[in-house]
N, C-alpha and C positions, 0 to 999 in steps of 0.2 A: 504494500500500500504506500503508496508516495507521503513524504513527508509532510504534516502539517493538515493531513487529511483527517475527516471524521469516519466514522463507519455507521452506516445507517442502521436504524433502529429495524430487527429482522421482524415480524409479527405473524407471520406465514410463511410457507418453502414446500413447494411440492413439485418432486423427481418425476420428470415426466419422462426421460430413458439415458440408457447409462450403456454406452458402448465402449468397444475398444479403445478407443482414440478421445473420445468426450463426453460429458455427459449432456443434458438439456432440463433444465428447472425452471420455473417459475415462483418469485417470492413478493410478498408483498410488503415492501418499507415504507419507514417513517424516514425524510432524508433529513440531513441538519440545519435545512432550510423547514422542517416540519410538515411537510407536503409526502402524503402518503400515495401512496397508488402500488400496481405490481407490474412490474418487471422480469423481462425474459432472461437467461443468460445461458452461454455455453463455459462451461466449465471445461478447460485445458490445461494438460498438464505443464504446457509453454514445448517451445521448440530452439534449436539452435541453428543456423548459418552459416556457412563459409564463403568467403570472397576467395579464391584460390587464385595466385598468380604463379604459372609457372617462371621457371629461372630466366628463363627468353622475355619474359614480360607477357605473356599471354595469359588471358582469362580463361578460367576455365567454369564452362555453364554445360547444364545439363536441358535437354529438351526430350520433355516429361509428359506425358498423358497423363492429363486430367479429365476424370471425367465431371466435375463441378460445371466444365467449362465445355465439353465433348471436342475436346480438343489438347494442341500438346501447347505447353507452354515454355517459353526460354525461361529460368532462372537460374539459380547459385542453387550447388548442395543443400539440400536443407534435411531434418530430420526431426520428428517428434520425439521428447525426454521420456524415457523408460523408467520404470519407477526405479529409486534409489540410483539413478543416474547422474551424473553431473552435468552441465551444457558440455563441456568441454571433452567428456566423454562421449555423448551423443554425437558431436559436431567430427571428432576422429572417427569413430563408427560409417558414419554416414558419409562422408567424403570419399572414404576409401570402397564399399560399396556404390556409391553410386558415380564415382568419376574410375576408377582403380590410381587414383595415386594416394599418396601419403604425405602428410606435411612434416617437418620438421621446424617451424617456428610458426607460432599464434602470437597473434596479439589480437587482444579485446576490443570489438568496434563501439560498443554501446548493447544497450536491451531498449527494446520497448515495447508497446502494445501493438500487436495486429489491427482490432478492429476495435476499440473499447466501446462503442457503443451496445457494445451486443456480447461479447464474450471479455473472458479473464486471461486471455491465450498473451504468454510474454513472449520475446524474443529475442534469442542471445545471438550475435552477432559476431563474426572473429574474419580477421583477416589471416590468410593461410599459404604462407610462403615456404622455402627453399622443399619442393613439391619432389618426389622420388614418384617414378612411373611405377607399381606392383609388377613384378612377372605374373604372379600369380593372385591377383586381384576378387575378394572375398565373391559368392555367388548374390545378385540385385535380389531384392524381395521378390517372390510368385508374382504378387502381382503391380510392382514396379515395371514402366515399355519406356525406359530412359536410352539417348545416346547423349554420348559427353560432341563438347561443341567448346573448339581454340577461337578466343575472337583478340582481336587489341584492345587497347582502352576507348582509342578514338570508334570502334567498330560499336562498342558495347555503349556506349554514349548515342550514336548514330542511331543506334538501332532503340533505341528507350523514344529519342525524341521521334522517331519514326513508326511509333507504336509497335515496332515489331517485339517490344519486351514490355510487358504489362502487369509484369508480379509484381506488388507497392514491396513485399521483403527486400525484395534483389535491386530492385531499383533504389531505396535507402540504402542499402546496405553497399551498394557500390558508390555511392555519394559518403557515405560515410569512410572509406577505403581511399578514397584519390587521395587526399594529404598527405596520406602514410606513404605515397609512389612517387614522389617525388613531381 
């Protein structure tokens, strides 16, 4: 909860389904402005990031079917936190399946919220360099249909302001990363 916040007053809460990945409730508060009413929310366990820049300077993005969207989308590694996982843990997991390389240096880009209007989903953020290619690179999820995709920096810019990359994660999360590139 961000600093200097209140937490509304709970007076009802009913779990209306609880999956793999998230659950979905409905509750009804009192906020600290005193105005009650109910509120939907998705409940996530948060997710981690990677900006991965190979040693060459290339980006490395994955284009991923989604079916949200019935379609595949350009973004950066990403992966949903396992319970008793760390981001940090999750984000080496998921890099390595879903690009086959390995990083050898992280650094911390930020967290923040995906969508707060509507869910609790956080997101941890890492910038992912000196990249080792797997010989033998972990097997993708069943039903992960990702291929890994090299772009430059100037390509992956191009391509945001050309709609051709549309994921709000990857898009911050690459804006958050240029500083660190010199």
């Amino acid at each position: 909860m961000p600093l200097g916040s209140e937490p509304p007053q709970l007076l009802k809460q009913r779990l209306l389904y609880h999956g793999r990945k998230f659950s979905f409730e409905v509750s009804r508060l009192r906020l600290p402005n005193e105005s009650e009413g109910e509120w939907e929310c998705i409940r996530h366990p948060g997710g981690a990031l990677a900006v991965p820049v190979t040693p060459e300077g290339k980006f490395v993005l994955v284009r991923q079917y989604r079916f949200t969207t019935q379609g595949r989308l350009l973004e950066f590694p990403a992966g949903t936190l396992e319970p008793d996982e760390s981001p940090e843990e999750t984000i080496g997991r998921e890099i390595e399946e879903e690009t086959g390389y390995r990083a050898h240096r992280w650094q911390k880009l930020g967290e923040f919220f995906v969508a707060p209007g509507y869910s609790d989903e956080i997101l941890y953020a890492f910038l992912a360099q000196d990249l080792e290619l797997l010989e033998n690179p972990p097997e993708q999820d069943v039903d992960e249909d990702i291929a890994t995709v090299l772009m430059t920096a100037e390509e992956v810019e191009s391509a945001i302001h050309a709609g051709d990359i549309t994921d709000a994660k990857s898009i911050s999360s690459f804006f958050l990363a240029r500083p660190f590139l010199g």
